[in-house]
C-alpha positions as CSV (number, residue, x, y, z in Angstrom):
1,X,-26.8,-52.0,68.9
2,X,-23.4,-52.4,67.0
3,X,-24.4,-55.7,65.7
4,X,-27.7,-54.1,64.5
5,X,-25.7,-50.7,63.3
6,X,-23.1,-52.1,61.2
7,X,-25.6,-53.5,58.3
8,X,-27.3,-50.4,58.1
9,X,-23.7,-48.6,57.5
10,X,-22.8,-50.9,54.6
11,X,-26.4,-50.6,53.1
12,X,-25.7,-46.9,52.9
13,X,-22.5,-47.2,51.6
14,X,-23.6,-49.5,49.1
15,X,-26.6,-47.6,47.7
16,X,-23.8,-44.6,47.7
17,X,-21.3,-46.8,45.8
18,X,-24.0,-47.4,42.8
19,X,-25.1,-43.9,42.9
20,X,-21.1,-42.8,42.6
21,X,-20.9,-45.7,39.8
22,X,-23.9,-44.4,38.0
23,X,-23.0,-40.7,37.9
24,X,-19.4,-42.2,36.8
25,X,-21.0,-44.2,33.8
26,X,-23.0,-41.1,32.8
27,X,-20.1,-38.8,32.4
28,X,-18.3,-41.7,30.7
29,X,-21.2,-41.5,27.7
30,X,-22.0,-38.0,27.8
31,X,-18.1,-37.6,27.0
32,X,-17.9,-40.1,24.8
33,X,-20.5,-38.4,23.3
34,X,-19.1,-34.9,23.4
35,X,-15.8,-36.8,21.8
36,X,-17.7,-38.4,18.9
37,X,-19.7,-34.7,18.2
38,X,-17.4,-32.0,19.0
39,X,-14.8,-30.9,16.6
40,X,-11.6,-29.1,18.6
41,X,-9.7,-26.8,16.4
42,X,-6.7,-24.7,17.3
43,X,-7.5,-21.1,17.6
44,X,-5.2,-18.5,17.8
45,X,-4.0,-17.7,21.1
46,X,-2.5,-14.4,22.9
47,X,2.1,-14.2,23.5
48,X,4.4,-14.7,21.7
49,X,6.7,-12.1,18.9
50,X,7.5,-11.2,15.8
51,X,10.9,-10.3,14.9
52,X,11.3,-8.1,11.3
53,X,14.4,-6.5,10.0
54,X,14.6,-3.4,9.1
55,X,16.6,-1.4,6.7
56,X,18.4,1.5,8.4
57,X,17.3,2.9,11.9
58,X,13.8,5.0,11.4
59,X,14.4,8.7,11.2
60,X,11.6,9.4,13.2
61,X,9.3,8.0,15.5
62,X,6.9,10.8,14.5
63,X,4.3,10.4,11.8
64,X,4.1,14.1,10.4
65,X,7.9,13.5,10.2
66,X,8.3,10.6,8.6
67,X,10.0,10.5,5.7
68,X,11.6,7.1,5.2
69,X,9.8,3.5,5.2
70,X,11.5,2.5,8.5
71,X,10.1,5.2,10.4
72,X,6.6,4.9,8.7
73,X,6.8,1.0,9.3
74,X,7.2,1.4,13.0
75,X,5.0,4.6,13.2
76,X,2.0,2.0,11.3
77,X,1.7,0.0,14.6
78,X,2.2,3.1,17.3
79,X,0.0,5.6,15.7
80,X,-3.7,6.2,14.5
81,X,-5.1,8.7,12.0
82,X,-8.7,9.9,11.7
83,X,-9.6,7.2,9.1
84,X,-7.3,4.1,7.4
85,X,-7.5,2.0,4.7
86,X,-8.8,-1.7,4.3
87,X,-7.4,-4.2,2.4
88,X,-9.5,-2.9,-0.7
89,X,-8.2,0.1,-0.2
90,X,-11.0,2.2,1.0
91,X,-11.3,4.7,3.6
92,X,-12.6,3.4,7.1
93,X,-12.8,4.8,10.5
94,X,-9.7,4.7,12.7
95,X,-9.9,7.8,15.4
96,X,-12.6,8.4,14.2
97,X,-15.8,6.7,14.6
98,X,-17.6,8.6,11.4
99,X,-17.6,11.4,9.3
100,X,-19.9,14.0,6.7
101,X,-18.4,15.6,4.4
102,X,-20.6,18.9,3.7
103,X,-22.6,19.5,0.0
104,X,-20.0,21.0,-1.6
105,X,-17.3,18.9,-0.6
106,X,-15.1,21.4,1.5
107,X,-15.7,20.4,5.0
108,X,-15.3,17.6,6.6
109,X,-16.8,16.9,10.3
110,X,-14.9,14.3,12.3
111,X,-16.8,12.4,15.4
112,X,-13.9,11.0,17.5
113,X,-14.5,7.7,19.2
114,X,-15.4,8.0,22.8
115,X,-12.7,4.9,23.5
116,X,-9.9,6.3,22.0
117,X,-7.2,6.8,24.8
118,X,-2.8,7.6,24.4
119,X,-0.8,5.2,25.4
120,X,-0.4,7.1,28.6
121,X,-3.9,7.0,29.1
122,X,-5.3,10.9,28.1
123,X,-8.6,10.6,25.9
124,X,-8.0,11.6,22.5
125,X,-9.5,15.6,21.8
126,X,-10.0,17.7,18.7
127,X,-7.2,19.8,20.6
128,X,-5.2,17.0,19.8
129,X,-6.6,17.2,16.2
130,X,-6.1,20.9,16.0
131,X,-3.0,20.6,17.3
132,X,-1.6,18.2,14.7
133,X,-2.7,20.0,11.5
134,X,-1.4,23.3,12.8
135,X,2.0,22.0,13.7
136,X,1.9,21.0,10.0
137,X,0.8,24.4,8.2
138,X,3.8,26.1,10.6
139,X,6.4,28.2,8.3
140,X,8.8,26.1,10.9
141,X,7.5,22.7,10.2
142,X,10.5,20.5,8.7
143,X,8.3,17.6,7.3
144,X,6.8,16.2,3.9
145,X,3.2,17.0,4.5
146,X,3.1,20.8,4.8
147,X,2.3,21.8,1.3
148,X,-0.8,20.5,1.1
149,X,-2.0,21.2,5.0
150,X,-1.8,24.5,4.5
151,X,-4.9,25.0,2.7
152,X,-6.8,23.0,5.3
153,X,-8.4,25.0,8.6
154,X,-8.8,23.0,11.3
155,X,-11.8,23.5,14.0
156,X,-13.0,21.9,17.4
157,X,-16.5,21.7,17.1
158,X,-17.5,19.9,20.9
159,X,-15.5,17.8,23.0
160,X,-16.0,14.7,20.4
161,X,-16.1,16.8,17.1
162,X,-13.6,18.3,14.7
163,X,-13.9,19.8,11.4
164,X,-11.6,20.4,8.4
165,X,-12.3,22.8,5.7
166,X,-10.9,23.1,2.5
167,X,-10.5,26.6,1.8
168,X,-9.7,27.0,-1.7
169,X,-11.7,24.3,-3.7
170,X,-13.8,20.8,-2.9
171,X,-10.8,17.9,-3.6
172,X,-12.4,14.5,-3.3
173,X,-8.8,12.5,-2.5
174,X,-8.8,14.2,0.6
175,X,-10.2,11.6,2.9
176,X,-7.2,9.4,2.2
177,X,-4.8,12.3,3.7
178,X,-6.7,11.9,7.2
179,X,-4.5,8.9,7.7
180,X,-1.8,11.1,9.0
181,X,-0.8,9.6,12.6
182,X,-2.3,12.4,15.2
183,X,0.0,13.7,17.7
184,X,-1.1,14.3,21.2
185,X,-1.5,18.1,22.3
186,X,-1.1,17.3,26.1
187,X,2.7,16.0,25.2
188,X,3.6,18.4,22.5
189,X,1.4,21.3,23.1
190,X,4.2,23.5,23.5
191,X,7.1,22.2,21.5
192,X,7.5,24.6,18.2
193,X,7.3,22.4,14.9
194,X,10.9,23.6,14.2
195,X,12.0,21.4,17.3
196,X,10.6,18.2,16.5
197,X,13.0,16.2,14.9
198,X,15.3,16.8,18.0
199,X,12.9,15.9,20.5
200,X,12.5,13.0,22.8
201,X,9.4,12.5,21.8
202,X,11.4,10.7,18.9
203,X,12.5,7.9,20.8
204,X,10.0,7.9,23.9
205,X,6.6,8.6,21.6
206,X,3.1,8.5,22.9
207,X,0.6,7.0,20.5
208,X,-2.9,5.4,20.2
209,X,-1.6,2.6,17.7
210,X,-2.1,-1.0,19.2
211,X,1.3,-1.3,20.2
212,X,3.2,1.0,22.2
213,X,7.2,1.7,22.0
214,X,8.8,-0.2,25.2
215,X,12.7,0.3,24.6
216,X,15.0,2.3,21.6
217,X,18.6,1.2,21.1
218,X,20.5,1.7,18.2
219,X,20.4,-1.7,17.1
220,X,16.5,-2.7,17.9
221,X,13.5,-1.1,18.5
222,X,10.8,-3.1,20.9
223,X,7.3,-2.7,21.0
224,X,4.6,-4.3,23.2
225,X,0.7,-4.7,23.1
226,X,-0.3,-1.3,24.7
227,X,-3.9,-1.6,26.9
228,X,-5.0,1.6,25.9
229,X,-5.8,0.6,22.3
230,X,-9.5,0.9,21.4
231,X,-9.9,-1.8,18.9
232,X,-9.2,-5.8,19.2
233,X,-6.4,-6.6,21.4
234,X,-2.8,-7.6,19.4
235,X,-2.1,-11.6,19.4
236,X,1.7,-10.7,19.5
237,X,2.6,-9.2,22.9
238,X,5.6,-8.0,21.4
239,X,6.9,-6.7,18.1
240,X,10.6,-6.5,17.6
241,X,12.6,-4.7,15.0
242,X,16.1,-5.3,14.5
243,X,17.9,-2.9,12.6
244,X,20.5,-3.7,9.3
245,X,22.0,-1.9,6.2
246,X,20.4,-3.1,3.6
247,X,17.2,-5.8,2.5
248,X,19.8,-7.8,1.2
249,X,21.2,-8.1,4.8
250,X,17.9,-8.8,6.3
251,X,17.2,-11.5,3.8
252,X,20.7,-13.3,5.3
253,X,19.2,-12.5,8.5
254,X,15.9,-14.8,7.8
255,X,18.0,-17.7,6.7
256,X,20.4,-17.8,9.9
257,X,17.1,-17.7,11.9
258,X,18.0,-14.3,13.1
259,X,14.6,-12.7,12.3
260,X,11.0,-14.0,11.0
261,X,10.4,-11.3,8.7
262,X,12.0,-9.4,6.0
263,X,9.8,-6.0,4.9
264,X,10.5,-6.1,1.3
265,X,11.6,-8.7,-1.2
266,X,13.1,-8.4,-4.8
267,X,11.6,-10.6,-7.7
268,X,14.2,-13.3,-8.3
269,X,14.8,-14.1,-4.2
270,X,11.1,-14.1,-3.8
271,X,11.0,-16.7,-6.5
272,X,13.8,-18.8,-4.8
273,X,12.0,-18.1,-1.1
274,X,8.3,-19.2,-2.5
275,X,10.0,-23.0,-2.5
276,X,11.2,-22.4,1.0
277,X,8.7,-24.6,3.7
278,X,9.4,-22.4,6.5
279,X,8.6,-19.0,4.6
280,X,6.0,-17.7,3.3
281,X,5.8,-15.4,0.7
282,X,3.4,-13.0,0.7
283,X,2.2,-11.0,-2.9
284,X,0.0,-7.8,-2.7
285,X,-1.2,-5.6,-5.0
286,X,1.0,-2.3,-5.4
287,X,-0.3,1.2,-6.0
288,X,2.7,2.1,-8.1
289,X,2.1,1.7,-12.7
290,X,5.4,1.4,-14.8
291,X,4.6,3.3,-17.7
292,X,6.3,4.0,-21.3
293,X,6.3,6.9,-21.5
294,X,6.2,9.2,-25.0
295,X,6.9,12.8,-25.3
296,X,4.2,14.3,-27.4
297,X,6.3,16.8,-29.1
298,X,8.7,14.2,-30.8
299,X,7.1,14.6,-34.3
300,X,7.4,10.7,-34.5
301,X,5.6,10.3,-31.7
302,X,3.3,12.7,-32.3
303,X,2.0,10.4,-34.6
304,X,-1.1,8.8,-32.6
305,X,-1.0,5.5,-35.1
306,X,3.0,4.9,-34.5
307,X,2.2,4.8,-30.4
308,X,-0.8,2.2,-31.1
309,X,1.9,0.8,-33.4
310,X,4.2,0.5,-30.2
311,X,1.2,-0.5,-28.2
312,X,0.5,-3.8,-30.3
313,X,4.2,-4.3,-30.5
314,X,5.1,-4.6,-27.3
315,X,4.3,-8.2,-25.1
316,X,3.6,-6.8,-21.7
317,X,3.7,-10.5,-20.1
318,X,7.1,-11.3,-21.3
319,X,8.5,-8.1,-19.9
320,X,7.1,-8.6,-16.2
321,X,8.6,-11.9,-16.4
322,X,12.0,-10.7,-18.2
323,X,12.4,-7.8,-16.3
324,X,10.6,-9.1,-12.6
325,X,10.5,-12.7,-12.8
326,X,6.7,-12.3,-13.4
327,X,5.9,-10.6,-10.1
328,X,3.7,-8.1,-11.7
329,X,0.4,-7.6,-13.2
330,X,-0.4,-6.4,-17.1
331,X,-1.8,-3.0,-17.0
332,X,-4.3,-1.6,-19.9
333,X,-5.0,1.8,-18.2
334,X,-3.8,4.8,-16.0
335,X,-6.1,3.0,-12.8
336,X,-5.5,0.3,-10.6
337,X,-7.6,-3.1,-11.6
338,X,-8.9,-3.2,-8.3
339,X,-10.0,0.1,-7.9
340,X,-13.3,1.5,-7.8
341,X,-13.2,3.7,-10.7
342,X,-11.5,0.9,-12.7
343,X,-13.1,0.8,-16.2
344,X,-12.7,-2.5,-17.6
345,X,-14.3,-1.6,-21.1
346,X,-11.8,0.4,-21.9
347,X,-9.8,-0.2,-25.4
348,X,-7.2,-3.0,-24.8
349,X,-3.9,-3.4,-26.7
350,X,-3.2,-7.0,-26.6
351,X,0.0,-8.3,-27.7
352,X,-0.4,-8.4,-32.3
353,X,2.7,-7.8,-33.8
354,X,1.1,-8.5,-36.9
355,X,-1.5,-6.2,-36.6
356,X,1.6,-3.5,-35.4
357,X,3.1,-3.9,-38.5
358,X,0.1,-3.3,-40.2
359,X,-0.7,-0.2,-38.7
360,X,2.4,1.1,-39.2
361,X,2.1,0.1,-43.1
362,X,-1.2,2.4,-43.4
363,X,0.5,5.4,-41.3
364,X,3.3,5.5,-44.4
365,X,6.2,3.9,-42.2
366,X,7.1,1.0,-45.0
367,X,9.6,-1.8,-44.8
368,X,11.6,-2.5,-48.1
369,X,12.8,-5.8,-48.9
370,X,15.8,-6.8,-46.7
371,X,15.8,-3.8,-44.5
372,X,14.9,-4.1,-40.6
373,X,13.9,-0.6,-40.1
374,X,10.9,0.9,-41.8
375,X,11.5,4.7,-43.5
376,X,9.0,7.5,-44.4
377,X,9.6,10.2,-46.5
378,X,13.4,9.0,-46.1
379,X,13.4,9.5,-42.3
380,X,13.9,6.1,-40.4
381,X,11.8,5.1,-37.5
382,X,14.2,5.3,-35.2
383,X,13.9,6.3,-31.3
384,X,15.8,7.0,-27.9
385,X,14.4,4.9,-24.7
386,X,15.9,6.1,-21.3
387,X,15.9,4.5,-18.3
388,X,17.1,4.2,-15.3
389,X,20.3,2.1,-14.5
390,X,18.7,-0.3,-12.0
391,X,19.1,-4.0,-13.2
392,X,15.5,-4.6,-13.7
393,X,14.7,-1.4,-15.9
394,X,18.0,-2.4,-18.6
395,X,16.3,-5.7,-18.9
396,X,13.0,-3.8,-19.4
397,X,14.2,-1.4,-21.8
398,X,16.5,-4.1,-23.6
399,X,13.3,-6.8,-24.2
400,X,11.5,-3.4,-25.2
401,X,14.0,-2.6,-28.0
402,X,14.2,-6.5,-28.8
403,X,10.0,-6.3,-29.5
404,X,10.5,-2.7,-31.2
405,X,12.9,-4.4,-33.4
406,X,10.5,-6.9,-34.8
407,X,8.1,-4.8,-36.0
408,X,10.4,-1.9,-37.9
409,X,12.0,0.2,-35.3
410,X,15.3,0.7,-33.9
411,X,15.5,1.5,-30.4
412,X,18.8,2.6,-28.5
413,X,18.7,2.1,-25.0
414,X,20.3,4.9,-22.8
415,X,20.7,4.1,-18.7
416,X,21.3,7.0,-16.4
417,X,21.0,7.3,-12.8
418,X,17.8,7.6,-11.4
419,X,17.8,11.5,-10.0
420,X,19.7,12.0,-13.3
421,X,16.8,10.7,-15.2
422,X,14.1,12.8,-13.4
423,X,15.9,15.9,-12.9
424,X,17.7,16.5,-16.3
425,X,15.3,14.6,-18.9
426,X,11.8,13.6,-18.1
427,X,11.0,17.0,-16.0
428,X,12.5,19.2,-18.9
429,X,11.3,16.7,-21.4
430,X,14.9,16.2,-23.2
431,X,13.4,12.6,-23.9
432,X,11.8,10.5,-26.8
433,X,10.7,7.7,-24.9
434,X,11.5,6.8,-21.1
435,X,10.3,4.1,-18.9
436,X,9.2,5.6,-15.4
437,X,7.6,3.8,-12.5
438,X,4.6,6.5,-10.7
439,X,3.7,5.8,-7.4
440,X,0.6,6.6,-7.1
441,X,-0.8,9.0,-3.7
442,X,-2.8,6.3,-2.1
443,X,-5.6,4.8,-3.4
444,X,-7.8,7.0,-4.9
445,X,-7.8,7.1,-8.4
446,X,-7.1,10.7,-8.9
447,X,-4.8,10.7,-12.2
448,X,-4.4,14.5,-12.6
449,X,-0.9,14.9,-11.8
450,X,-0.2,13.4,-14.8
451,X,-2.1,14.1,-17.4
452,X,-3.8,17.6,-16.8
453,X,-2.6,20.1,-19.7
454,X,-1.7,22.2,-16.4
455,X,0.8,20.0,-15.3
456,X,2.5,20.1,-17.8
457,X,4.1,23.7,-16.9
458,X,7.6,23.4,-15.0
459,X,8.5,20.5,-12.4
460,X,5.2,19.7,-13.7
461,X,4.3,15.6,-13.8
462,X,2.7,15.6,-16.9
463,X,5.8,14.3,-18.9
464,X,4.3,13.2,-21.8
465,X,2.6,16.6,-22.3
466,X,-0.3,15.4,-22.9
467,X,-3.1,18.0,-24.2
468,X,-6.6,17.5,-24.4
469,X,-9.7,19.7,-23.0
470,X,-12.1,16.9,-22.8
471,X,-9.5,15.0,-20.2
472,X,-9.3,18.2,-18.6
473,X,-12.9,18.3,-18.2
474,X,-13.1,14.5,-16.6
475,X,-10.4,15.3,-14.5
476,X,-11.3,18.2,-12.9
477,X,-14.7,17.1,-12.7
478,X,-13.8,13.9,-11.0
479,X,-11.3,15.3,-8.4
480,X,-14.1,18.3,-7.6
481,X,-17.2,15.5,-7.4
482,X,-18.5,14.4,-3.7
483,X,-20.1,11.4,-4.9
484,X,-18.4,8.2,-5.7
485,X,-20.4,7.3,-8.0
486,X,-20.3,10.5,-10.1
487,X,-16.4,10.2,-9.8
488,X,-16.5,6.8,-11.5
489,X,-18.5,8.0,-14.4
490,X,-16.1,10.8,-15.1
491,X,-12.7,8.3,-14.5
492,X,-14.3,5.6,-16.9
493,X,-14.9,8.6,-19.1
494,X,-11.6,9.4,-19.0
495,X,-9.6,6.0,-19.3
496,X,-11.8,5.2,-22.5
497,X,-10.5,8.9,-23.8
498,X,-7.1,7.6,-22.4
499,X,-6.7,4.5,-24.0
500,X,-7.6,6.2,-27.8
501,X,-5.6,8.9,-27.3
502,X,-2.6,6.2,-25.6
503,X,-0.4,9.8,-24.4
504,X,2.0,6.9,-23.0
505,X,1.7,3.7,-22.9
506,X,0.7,1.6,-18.8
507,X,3.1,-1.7,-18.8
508,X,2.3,-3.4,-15.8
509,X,1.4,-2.5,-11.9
510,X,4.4,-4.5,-9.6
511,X,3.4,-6.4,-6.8
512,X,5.1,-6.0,-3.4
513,X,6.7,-9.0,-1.9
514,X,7.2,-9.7,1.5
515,X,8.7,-12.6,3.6
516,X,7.8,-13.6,6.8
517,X,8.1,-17.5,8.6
518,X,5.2,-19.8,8.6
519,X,5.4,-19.5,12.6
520,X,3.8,-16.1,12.3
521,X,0.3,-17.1,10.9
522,X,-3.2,-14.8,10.4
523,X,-0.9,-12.4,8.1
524,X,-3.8,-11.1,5.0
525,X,-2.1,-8.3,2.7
526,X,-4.7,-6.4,0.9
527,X,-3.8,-3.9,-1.0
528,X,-0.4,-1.5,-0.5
529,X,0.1,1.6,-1.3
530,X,2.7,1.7,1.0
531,X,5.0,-1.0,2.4
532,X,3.6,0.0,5.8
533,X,0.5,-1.2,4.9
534,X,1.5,-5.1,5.2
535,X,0.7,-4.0,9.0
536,X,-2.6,-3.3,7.9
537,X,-4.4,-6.2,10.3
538,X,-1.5,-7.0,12.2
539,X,-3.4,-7.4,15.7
540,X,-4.8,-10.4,14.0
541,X,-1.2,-12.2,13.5
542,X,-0.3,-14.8,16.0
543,X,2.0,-17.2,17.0
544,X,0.4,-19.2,19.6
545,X,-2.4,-21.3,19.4
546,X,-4.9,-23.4,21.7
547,X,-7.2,-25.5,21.8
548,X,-11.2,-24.9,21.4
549,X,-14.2,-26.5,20.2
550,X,-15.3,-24.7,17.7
551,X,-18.6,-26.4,17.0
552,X,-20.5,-29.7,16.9
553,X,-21.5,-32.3,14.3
């Protein structure tokens, strides 16, 4: 029977050999298939850190504290509000998950998302809400948000829902101020506001940010991915902040390989850094406008056809790249380019020094033969132009004065220091003409603090003093609208009334620079009104990376 057996044994182990060959064959072609069709991309992949200096130790790891762009760069990536921005600068939902604002635009009900957790793993409330605007309308409350939250009443609707009414009058920028980092009631329920900034809440805070404060020391600040966060889960398992002086130190830092990211960089070593392989550069748009800026009671300037003079005169381009190395944008108006109310129909000045001189000609200031200032009625046009000592606004105000110069007008250029120029001559308006950079209050488009005939009373912003019932009109009317749309009419409205009347003349928007190593990819600025807001989609930056087919030919 072994004789008989043994054949049988290598017939089966021969019919299983060809099976085993066959299936071998067959997963041979279908991956050399699978090779020849499949495209394998890296993806980005979860670890790794980011390492950013910053510039003096935050004051406070509190958001209704915050008063310093330390503290409100960390407090970005620990903390939520009810709503945020995108990169466009619009309101979206954050802690909340949607909102109605009522008919006439005072109240504003909040629907918290049902995910939203601490970092210790509470559910967010409207107590917690409730909580945070109240601590902010105390008598006791030390921070820079209390002036305006005090007109605001705060009310827990159900266990999801919160409301916030205005209760003097509808105010259509409000959304934007929802942004505010929420505390959490079950942590600071009873700690009076006047206790706050001594807490240890300071250096051990609890928020619902995606990343969650791991250690404090006087020289670093670490954070890590926190689990409780409701949206897409961080990339970067850590974030780490090393603290130095200055941005100047920081930027020392990046070259010795100390850190991988440095918050804010001037013109000229963003220039030099652009050329660098193993930095990028990143540009974004800045909600800030450098203005001229005229006072309306100088009986010179008074003279509407002397500041479109001054308008045609002046080479906006050649003073962003004078004064910041062309790191700016040309502005024509009192709104942002990108903004939804943007009018771009508006009158433009381009650069026409001919057409300066000639407008000057027909006002009555003429320039005899051989003379380089122009005269009328024996008075020469001649003018003041403050600024501020700061290196980039003496080239400003010096390549202003050269321009002046060509077209008639001497220009003496006066530097102070910057409080000094606020405080003593653009607030009491001991000025002829001043350059001034305004930072604009977020993103919406509001432009009342400046040129509403009511500002123009004491401490007032409206520097220029600037008159005029029909912009009064627009501008209440656009602050007071619900509707977007019905806003935009009245802002376009307004800029086209702006840019005849020219009260002071836009120069250019800067754009904020920031530096950050090419190991530390999926960065996408948008819009800043802030430099916080280079954070804006930081749970989409990475540093690792695997592999993953991504899709087939």
């Amino acid at each position: 029977m072994q004789r008989i057996a043994r054949p049988l044994v290598i017939g089966r182990l021969s019919s299983q050999v060809a099976i085993a060959l066959t299936g071998i064959a067959l997963v041979v072609a279908v991956l050399a298939y699978f090779e020849r069709t499949a495209i394998v991309a890296e993806v980005p992949d979860y670890g790794g850190a980011y390492v950013e200096g910053l510039a003096g130790f935050p004051q406070s790891l509190n958001p209704i504290l915050a008063n310093d762009e330390a503290s409100r760069a960390v407090n970005s990536l620990v903390f939520c509000g009810l709503t945020k921005t995108d990169d466009k600068g619009q309101s979206v939902p954050d802690l909340a998950q949607s909102w109605q604002v009522s008919p006439d635009g005072r109240a504003y009900t909040f629907v918290l998302r049902p995910d939203a957790r601490w970092h210790d793993g509470v559910p967010v409330s409207p107590e917690d809400v409730v909580f945070t605007v109240k601590a902010m309308q105390d008598q006791q409350y030390p921070g820079p948000l209390g002036a305006f939250w005090r007109d605001v009443a705060p009310e827990k609707v159900d266990d999801r829902t919160v409301k916030l009414t205005l209760q003097k009058d509808s105010f259509a920028p409000f959304i934007e101020y929802t942004a505010v980092g929420i505390l959490p009631a079950h942590v600071l329920g009873d700690v009076s506001p006047r206790d706050l900034p001594t807490h240890r809440f300071n250096i051990q805070p609890v928020g619902t940010g995606p990343y969650r404060v791991k250690e404090v020391w006087a020289d670093r600040i670490v954070l890590e991915a926190a689990p409780t966060y409701f949206g897409p889960r961080p990339y970067l398992s850590r974030v780490l902040f090393r603290i130095y002086p200055n941005h100047k130190t920081i930027l020392t830092a990046l070259e010795r390989d100390e850190v991988e990211g440095v918050p804010m960089v001037d013109p000229a070593d963003a220039a030099r850094l652009a050329n660098e392989r193993e930095v990028a550069v990143y540009t974004a748009p800045q909600s800030s406008l450098t203005l001229l800026f005229f006072n309306l009671a100088n009986p010179t300037l008074a003279d509407r056809n002397v500041r479109q003079a001054i308008a045609y005169a002046v080479d906006r381009q050649k003073l962003i790249d004078v004064a910041r190395d062309g790191r700016a944008k040309r502005a024509h108006g009192p709104v942002l380019p990108g903004s939804w109310a943007y009018n771009p129909d508006a009158r433009r000045y381009d650069f026409d020094p001919q057409r300066a001189r000639a407008v000057l000609d027909g006002a009555g200031w003429k320039l005899e033969p051989e003379a380089s200032v122009r005269v009328k009625d024996g008075k020469p046009l001649r003018l003041v132009l403050l600024t501020n000592d700061r290196l980039e606004r003496v080239r400003l105000a010096e390549e202003i004065q050269r321009q002046l110069a060509a077209v008639g007008f001497e220009v003496e250029v006066q530097a102070t220091g910057t409080g000094g120029l606020v405080q003593d001559f653009l607030l009491p308006r001991r000025y002829e003409m001043a350059l001034f950079s305004w930072e604009l209050n977020g993103f919406d488009p509001d432009p009342f603090a400046l040129w509403h005939s009511s500002q123009q009373a004491q401490q007032g912003l409206n520097i220029a003093g600037y008159s005029s019932r029909r912009a009064d009109d627009l501008l209440e009317r656009g602050r007071r609208a619900v509707d977007q749309a019905e806003r935009g009419r009245y802002y376009a409205d307004f800029q086209a009334l702006f840019a005849e009347d020219l009260p002071s003349l836009p120069l250019y928007y800067p754009t904020y620079d920031f530096a950050i190593s090419r190991k530390i990819r999926g960065v996408k600025p948008g819009v800043m009104a802030t430099p916080a807001d280079r954070f804006r989609n930081v749970v989409e930056w990475y540093a690792k990376t695997r592999r993953e087919v991504v899709r087939r030919r």
